[in-house]
C-alpha positions in Angstrom: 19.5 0.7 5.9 16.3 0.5 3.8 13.5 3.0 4.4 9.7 1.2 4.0 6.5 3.1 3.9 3.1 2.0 4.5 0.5 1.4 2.0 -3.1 0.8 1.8 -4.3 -1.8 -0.3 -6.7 -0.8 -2.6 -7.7 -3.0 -5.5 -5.9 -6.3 -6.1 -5.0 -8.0 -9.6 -6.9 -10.9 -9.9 -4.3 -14.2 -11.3 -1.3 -12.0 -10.3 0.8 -11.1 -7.6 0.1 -7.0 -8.3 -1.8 -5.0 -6.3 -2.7 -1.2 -6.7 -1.7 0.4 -3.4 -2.0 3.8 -2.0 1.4 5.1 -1.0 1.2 8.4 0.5 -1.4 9.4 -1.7 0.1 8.3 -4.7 -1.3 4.7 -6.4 1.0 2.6 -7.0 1.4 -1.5 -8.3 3.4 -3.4 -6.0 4.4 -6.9 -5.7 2.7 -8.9 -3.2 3.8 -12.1 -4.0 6.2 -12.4 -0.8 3.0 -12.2 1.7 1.4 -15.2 2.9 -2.4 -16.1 3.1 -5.2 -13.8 1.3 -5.3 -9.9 0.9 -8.4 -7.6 0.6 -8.7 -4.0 0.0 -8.1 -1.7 2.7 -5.0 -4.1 4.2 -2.0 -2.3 5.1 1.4 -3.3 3.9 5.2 -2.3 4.1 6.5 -1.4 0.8 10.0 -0.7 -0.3 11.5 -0.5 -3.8 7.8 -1.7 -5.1 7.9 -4.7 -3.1 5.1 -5.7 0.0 7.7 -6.5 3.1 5.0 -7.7 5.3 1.5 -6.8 6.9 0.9 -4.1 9.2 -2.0 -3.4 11.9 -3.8 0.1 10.7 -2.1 1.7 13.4 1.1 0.6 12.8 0.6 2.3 9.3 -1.0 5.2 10.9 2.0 5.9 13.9 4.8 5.2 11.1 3.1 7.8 8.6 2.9 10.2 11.5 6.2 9.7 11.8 7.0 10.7 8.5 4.6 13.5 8.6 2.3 12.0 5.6 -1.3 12.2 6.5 -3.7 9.2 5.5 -5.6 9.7 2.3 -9.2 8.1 2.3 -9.7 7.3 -0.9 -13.0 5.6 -0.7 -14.3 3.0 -3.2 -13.4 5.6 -6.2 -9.9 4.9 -6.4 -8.2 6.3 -9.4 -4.7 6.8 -10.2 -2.8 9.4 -10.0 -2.1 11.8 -13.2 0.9 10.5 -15.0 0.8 7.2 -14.4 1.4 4.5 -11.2 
């Protein structure tokens, strides 16, 4: 069984499959290069083991967070990364 979490999109590497995605608060770069058609900031996405799974509706992401008991984080349009690294 493979756990996935959601993830907001929230900048995306222009001529490469990264993107920098929130992940329960934490930034991290995932490989989008398995998801079809054209991304934007503020997308939700299922992420496992640093890979994008496939789309989700924001309240799919929101009802599977709550489910995990992680609350959204609205980072705005200052997104920075967390201390340490991604």
């Amino acid at each position: 069984m493979c756990l996935g979490i959601p993830g907001q999109i929230v900048d995306i590497r222009s001529g490469s499959r990264l993107a920098r995605v929130d992940v329960a608060g934490v930034l991290r770069d995932i490989d989008v290069a398995a998801l079809t058609g054209s991304l934007r900031r503020g997308d939700y996405i299922l992420v496992h083991s640093g890979f994008a799974l496939e789309r989700m509706s924001a309240t799919e992401a929101r009802d599977a967070m709550a489910a995990f008991g992680i609350s959204p984080v609205d980072r705005g349009a200052a997104a920075e990364p967390a201390p340490g690294g991604s």
